[in-house]
C-alpha positions in Angstrom: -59.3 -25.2 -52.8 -59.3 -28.8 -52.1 -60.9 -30.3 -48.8 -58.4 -31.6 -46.2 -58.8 -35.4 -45.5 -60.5 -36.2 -42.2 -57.2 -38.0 -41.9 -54.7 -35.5 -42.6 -57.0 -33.3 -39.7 -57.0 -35.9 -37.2 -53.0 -36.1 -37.5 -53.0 -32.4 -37.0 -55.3 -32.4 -34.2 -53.3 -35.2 -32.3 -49.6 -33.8 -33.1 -50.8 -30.2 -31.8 -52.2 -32.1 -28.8 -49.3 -33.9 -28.0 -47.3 -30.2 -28.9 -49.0 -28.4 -26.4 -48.4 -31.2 -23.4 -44.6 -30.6 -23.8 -42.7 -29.1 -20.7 -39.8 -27.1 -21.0 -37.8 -30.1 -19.9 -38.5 -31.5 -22.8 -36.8 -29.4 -25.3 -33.5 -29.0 -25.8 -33.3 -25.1 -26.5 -31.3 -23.6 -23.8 -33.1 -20.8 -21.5 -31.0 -17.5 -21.8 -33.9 -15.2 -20.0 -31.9 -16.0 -16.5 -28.4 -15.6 -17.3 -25.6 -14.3 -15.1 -23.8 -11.5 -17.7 -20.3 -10.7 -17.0 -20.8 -6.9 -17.4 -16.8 -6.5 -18.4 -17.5 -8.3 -21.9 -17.3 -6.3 -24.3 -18.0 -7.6 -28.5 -15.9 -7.2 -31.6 -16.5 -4.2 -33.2 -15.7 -2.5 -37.0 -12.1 -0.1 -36.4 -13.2 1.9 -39.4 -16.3 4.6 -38.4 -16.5 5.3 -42.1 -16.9 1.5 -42.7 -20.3 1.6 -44.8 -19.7 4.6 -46.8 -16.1 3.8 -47.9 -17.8 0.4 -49.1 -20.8 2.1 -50.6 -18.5 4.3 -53.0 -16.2 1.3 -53.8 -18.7 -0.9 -55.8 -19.1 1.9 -58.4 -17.3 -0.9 -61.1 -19.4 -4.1 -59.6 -22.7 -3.3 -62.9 -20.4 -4.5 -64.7 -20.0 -7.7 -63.3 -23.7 -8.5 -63.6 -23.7 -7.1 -67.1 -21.1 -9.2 -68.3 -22.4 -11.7 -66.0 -26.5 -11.7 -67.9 -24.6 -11.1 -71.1 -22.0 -14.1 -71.1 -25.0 -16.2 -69.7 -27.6 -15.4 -71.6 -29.5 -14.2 -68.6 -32.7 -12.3 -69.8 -32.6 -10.5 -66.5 -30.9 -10.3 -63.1 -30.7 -8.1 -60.0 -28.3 -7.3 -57.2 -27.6 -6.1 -54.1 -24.9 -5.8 -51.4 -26.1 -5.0 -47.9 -23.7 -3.9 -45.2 -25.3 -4.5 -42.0 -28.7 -3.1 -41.9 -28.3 -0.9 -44.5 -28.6 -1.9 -48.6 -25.8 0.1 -50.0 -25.7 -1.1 -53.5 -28.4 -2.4 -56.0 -29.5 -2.8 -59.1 -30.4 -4.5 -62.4 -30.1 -5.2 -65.8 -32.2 -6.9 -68.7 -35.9 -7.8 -68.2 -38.0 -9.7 -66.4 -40.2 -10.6 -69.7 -38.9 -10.7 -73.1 -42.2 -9.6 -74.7 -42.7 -6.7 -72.9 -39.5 -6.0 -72.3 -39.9 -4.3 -68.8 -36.4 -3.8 -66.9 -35.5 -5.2 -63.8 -35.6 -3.3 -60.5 -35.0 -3.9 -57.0 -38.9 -4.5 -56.5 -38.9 -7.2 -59.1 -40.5 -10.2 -57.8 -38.4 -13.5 -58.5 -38.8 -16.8 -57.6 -35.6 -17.7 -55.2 -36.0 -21.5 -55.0 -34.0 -23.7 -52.6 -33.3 -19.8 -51.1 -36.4 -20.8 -49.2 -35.0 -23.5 -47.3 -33.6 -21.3 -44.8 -36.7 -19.5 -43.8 -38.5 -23.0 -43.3 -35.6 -24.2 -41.0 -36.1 -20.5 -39.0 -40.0 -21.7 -38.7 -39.0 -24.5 -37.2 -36.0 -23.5 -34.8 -38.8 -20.6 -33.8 -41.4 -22.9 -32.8 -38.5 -25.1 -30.8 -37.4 -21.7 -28.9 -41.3 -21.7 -28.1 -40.9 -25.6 -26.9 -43.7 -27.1 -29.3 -41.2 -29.2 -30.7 -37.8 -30.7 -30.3 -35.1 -31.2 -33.1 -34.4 -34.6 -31.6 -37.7 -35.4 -31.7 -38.5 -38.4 -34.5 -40.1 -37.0 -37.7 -42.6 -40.1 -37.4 -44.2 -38.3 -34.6 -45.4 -35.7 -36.7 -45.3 -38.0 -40.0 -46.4 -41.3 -38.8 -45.5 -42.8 -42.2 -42.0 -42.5 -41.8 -42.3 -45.2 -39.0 -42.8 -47.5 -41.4 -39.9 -47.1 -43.8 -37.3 -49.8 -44.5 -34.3 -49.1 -42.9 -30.9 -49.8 -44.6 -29.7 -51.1 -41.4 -30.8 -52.6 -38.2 -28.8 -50.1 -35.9 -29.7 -47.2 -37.9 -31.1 -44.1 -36.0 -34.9 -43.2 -36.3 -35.0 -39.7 -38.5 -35.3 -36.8 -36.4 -36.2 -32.9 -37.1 -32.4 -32.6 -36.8 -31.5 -35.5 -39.8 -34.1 -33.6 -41.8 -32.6 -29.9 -41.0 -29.4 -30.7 -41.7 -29.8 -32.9 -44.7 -29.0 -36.4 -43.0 -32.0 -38.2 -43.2 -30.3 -41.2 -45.3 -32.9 -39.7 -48.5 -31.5 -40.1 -52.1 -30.6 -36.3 -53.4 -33.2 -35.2 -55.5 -32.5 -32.3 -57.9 -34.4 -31.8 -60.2 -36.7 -34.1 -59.3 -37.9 -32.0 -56.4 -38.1 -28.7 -59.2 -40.8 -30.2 -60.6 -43.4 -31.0 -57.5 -43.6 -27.6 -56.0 -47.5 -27.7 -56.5 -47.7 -30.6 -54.9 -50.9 -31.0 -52.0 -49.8 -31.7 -48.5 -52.4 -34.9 -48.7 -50.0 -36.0 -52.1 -46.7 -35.6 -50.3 -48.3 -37.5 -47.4 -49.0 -40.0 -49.2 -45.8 -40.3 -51.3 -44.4 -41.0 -47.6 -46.7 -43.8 -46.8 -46.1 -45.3 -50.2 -42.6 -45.6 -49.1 -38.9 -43.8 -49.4 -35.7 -45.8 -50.0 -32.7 -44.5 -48.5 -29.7 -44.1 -50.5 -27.4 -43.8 -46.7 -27.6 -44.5 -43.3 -29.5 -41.7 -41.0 -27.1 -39.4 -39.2 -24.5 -41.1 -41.7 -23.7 -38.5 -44.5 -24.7 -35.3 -45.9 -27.1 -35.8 -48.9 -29.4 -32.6 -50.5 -33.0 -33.4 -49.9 -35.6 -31.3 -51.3 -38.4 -33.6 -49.6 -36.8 -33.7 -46.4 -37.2 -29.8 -46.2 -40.9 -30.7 -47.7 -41.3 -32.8 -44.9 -40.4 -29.9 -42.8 -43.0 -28.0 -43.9 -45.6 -30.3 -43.1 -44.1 -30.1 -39.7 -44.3 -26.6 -39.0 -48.0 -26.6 -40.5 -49.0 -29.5 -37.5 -47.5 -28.2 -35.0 -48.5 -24.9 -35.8 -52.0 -25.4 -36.7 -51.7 -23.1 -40.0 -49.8 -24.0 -43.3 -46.6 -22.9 -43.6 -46.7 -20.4 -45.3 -49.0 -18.7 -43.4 -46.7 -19.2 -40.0 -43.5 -18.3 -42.0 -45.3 -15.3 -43.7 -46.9 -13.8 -40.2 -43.9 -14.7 -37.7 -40.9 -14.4 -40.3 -42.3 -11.7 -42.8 -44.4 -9.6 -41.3 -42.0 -8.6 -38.7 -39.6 -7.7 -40.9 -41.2 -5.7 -43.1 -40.7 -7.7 -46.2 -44.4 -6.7 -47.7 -43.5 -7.8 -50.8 -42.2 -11.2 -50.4 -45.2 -14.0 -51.6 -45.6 -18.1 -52.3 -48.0 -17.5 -55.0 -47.4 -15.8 -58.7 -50.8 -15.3 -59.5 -50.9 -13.0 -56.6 -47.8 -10.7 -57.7 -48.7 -7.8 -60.0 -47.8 -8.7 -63.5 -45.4 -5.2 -63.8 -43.2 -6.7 -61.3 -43.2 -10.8 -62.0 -40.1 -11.9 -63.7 -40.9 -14.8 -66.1 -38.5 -17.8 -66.2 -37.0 -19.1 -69.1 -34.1 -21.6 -70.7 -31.9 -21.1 -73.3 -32.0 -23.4 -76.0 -31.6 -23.2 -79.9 -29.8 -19.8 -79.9 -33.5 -18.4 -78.4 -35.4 -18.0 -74.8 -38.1 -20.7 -73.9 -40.6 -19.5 -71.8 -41.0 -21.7 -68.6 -44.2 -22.5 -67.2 -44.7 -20.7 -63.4 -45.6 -24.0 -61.3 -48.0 -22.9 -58.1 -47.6 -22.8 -54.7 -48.0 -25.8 -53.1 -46.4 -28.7 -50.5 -43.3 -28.5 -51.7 -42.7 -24.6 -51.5 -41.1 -25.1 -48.0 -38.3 -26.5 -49.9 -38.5 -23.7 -52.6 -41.4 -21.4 -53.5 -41.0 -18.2 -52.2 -41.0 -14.9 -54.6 -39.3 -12.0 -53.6 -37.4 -8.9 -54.4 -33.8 -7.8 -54.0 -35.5 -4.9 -51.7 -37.2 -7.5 -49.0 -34.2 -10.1 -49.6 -32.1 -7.8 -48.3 -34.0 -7.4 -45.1 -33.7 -11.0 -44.4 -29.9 -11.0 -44.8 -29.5 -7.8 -42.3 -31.8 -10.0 -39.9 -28.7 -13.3 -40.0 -26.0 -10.5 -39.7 -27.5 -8.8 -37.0 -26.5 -12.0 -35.1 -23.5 -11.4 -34.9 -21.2 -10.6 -32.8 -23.0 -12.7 -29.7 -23.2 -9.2 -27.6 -25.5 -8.2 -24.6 -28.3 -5.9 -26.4 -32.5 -6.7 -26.3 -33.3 -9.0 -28.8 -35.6 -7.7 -31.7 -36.6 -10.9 -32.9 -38.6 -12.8 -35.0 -36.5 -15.1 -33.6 -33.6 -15.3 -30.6 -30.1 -13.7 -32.5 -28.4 -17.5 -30.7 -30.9 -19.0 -32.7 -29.8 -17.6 -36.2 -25.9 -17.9 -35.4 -27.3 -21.6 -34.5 -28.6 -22.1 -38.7 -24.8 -20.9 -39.2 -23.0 -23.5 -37.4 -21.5 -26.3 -39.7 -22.4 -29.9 -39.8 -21.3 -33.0 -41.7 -18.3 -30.9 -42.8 -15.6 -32.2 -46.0 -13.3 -30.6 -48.2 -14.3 -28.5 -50.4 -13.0 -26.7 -54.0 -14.8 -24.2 -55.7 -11.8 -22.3 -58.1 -14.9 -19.9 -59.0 -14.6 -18.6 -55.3 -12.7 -15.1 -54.4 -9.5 -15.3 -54.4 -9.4 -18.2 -56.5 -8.5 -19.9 -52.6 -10.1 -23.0 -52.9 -7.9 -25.3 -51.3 -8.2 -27.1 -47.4 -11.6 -24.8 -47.8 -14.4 -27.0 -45.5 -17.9 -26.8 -47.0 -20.8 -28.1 -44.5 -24.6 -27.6 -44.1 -26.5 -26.1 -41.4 -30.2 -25.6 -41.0 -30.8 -24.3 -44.9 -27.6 -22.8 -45.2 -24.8 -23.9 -46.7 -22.2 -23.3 -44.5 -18.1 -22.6 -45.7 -14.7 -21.9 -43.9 -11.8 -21.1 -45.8 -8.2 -21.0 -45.2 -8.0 -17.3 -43.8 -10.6 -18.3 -41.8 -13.3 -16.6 -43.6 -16.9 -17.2 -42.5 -19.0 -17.7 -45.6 -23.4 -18.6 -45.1 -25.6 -18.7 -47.6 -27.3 -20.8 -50.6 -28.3 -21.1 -54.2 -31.2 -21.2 -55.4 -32.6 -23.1 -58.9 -35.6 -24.3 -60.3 -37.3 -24.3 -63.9 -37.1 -20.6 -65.1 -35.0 -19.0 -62.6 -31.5 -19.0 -60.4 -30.6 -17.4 -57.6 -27.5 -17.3 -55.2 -26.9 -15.2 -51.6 -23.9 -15.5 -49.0 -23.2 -13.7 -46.5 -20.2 -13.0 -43.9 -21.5 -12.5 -40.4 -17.7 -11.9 -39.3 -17.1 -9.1 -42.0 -20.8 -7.4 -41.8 -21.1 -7.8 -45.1 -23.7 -9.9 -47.6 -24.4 -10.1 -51.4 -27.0 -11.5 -53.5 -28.4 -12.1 -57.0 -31.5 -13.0 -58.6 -32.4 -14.4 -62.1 -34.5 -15.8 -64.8 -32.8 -18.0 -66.5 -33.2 -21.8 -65.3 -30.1 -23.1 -62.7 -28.4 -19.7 -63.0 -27.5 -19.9 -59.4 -23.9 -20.7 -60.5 -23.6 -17.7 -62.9 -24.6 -15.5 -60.1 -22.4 -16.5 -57.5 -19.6 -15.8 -59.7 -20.7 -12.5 -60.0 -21.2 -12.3 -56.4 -17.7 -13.5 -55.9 -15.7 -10.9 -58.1 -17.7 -7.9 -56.4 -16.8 -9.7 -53.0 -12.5 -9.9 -54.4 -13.0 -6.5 -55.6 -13.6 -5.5 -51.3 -10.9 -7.2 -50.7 -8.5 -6.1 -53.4 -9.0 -2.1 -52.1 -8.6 -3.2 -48.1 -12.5 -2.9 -47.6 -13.2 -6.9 -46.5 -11.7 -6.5 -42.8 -13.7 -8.7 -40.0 -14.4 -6.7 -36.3 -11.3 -6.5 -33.6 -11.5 -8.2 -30.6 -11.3 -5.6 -27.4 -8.9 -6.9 -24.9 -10.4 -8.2 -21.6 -9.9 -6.1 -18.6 -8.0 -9.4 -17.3 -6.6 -9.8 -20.3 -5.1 -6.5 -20.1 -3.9 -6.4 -16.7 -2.1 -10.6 -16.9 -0.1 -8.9 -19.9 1.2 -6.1 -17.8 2.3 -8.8 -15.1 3.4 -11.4 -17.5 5.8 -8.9 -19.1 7.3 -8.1 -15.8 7.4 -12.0 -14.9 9.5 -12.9 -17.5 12.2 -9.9 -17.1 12.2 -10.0 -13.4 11.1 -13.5 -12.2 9.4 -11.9 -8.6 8.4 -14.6 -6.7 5.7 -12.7 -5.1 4.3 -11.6 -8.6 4.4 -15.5 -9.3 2.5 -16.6 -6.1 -0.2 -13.6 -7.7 -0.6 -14.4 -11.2 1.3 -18.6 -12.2 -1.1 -21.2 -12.1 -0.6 -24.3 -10.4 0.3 -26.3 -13.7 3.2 -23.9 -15.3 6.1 -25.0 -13.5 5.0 -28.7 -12.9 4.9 -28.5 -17.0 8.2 -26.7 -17.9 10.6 -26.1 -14.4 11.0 -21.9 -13.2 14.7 -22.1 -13.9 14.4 -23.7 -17.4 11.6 -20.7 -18.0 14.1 -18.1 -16.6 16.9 -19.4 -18.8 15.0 -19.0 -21.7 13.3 -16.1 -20.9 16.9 -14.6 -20.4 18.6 -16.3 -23.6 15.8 -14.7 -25.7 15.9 -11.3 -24.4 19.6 -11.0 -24.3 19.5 -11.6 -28.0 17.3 -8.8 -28.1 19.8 -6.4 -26.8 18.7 -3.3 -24.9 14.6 -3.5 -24.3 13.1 -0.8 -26.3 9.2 -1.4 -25.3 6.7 -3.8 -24.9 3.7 -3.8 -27.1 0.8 -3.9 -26.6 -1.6 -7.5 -26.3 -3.2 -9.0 -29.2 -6.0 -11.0 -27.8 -6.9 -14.1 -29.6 -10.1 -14.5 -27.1 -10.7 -13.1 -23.6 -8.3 -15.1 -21.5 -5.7 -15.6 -24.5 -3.5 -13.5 -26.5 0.1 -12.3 -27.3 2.3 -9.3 -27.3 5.4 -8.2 -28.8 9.0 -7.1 -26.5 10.9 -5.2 -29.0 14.8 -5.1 -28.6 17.4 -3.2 -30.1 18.6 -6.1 -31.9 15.5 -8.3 -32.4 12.2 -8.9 -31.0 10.5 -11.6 -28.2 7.0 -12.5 -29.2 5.5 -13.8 -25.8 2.4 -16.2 -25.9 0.0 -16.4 -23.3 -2.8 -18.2 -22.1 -5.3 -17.5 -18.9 -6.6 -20.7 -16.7 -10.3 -21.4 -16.2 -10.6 -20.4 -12.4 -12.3 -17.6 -10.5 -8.8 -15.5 -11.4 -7.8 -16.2 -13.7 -4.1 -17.4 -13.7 -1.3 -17.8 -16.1 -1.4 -21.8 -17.3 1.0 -21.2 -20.0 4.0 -18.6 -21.6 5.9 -19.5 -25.0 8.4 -17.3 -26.0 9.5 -16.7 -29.5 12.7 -14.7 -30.6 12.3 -12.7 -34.3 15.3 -11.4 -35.1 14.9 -8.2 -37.1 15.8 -8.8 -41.2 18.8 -8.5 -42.7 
């Protein structure tokens, strides 16, 4: 192993110096340990008990996707899995992870996963900000003092920060497969690659572009501020703790029965890929793995979600992981390879090594793909549905082959009913305004309304033009056969349905942000029943 430069260990010494002066009020993580909890909340939750197992017994056709997948491809291996909540329900594999000796793929199979790594770097970094050593506004140049000196496109551009770097908006030229080949690299080489200079194909803070050495830069971040490389902090605080035993940054340490060799396909034949080492650039992509451990790290993201009052059992702060989830530098997006084939107004952002989609029903979708020399790789996951899928192989940028495969097992849960997101309880207040609002707009009691209107609902639309409304719509309902019962849409809003002998009153309601809440607004909608 190669000698740090005194250099390189002065820089450490200082950043962790300057690291361990910060005060709380320095950071901008939020404190949650002295929170006031309304003890009413309660979280979404799945309707179905039988959730997991009716899931687990519909994926017995999803092989075949993979099969056809490695087959159509030309994928020497590849391995699955789907995990539902904590729990890996469905696995497997097919082909080999080297075509000489021919041994199948398992679930323990070790593969590289590639950008797939990027998220666990930006976890090491959010951790050590949750433990105020560093701040993700905090310039990049106080950790890499070379990046002070780089040439600006433009004199009112911002200074990178952590942030710029996390979320792929440092102004840096995307670098695939550039990046692919300098995963080796020495932290001293990448330092010095900085100092040497790096043009900027945007402005900071400006646009999204995908930078594999601003996530190597990130590395070298967590390693100061740390005082240990990377991957020893990500391996001992991320890892360990969740029992992912398996999961390594260097192949010559990974029994040779369970590394999958990478290769291309060219000339009708496999070409065998050369395995680069671990090095600098691994925070941007060298982690090996298997689809046993990977699927411990996707129950960790989902178990984020819902936000919910429980002890936290870490490695990091469940706020912090639905905080790598959140979207930035968002644009349209189409991707007719998606479930569903839905790819229109679908919004496609970044978040802290996750890439980060919404789609027109609202679905949540969080994951990445992964590619580098030998091997491809793809994993998303749907924190709303409890659900996640992922796919591993060795064949070079087969990430896109993957996710396809991903995708039809994915339609095929929605296709049988089996892709439903948790229901919302309805808020004790929530509740009891819908019992009140339902008599308000069929009686109009003035001592119900000095109870429950807020100050704003006649000044916006006059009582008597509500009542004559409310009375025009419900008299074209006929004889009132029941009222429904509230849809909430969030705590303090929601709808509910007045059915009529001759048609229906959907009423629209929404709570006020006070102490009591109070009604601020009612819409009425008539649906007369079809003909």
């Amino acid at each position: 192993m190669k000698r740090r430069s005194i250099p390189y260990i002065l820089l450490v010494a200082v950043v962790m110096l300057l690291s361990a002066c910060r005060t709380p009020d320095s950071d901008k993580a939020p404190a949650t340990d002295a929170l006031l909890v309304n003890k009413e909340y309660t979280a979404p939750q799945f309707s179905e008990p039988e959730r997991i197992r009716l899931i687990a017994d519909a994926l017995s056709e999803a092989h075949q996707y993979y099969v056809d997948c490695a087959r159509t491809n030309h994928l020497p291996g590849v391995v699955y899995g789907l995990v539902v909540d904590d729990s890996l329900v469905f696995s497997g594999g097919y082909g080999t992870i080297d075509t000489e000796t021919m041994l199948p793929v398992t679930e323990q199979s070790l593969f590289r996963i590639a950008s797939m790594t990027k998220s666990f770097t930006a976890m090491a970094i959010l951790k050590l900000r949750d433990e105020v050593k560093l701040s993700l506004s905090d310039q990049a140049s106080l950790y890499i003092p070379g990046l002070a000196n780089l040439e600006y496109p433009t004199s009112d551009a911002p200074p990178i920060t952590i942030f710029n770097l996390l979320t792929m908006s440092a102004g840096f030229p995307e670098d695939n497969p550039w990046g692919d080949r300098f995963l080796d690299i020495t932290p001293e080489v990448l330092i010095e690659q900085v100092n040497k200079g790096i043009p900027f194909s945007t402005v900071p803070s400006h646009h999204y572009e995908y930078s594999n050495l601003g996530y190597g830069l990130l590395g070298q971040i967590v390693s100061i501020v740390s005082g240990i490389p990377f991957q020893g902090y990500i391996s001992k605080n991320l890892l360990e703790p969740l029992g992912m035993k398996h999961t390594l940054w260097e192949f010559t340490l990974a029994p040779d029965s369970l590394l999958a060799l990478g290769y291309r396909w060219e000339n009708d034949g496999w070409t065998p890929q050369a395995l680069l080492h671990d090095g600098a650039f691994g925070a941007m992509g060298g982690l090996i793995t298997s689809m046993a451990d990977f699927s411990k790290y996707v129950s960790l993201h989902l178990s984020a979600w819902p936000p919910r009052s429980e002890p936290e059992k870490g490695p990091v702060k469940r706020s912090t992981l639905r905080e790598m989830h959140r979207m930035n530098n968002p644009t349209l997006y189409s991707d007719p390879e998606r479930f569903g084939n839905n790819s229109n107004s679908t919004m496609l952002g970044y978040g802290f090594g996750l890439r980060v989609i919404k789609d027109q029903q609202g679905v949540l979708e969080v994951g990445h793909n992964g590619g580098l020399p030998g091997f491809g790789s793809s994993y998303m996951f749907y924190p709303e549905q409890g659900i996640g899928i992922m796919a591993f192989c060795n064949l070079t940028y087969g990430g896109g082959p993957v996710r396809s495969a991903n995708y039809k097992v994915i339609e095929s849960l929605i296709d049988q009913g089996l892709f439903n997101p948790r229901s919302l309880p309805v808020s004790p207040v929530l509740a009891k305004r819908k019992e009140q609002v339902a008599e308000l707009i069929m009686q109009w009691d003035p001592q119900l309304e000095k109870e429950i209107v807020a100050a704003n609902l006649y000044l916006d639309i006059s009582r008597e033009v509500r009542m004559a409304e409310a009375r025009d719509l419900l008299g074209q309902c006929g004889e009132i056969v029941s009222v429904g019962p509230v849809d909430p849409e969030n705590q303090l809003r929601g709808s509910f349905v007045i059915e009529g002998s001759q048609g229906n009153v959907k009423v629209y309601f929404t709570l006020s942000p006070e102490a009591e809440p109070r009604v601020q607004w009612i819409t009425l909608e008539f649906i007369p029943f079809e003909q």
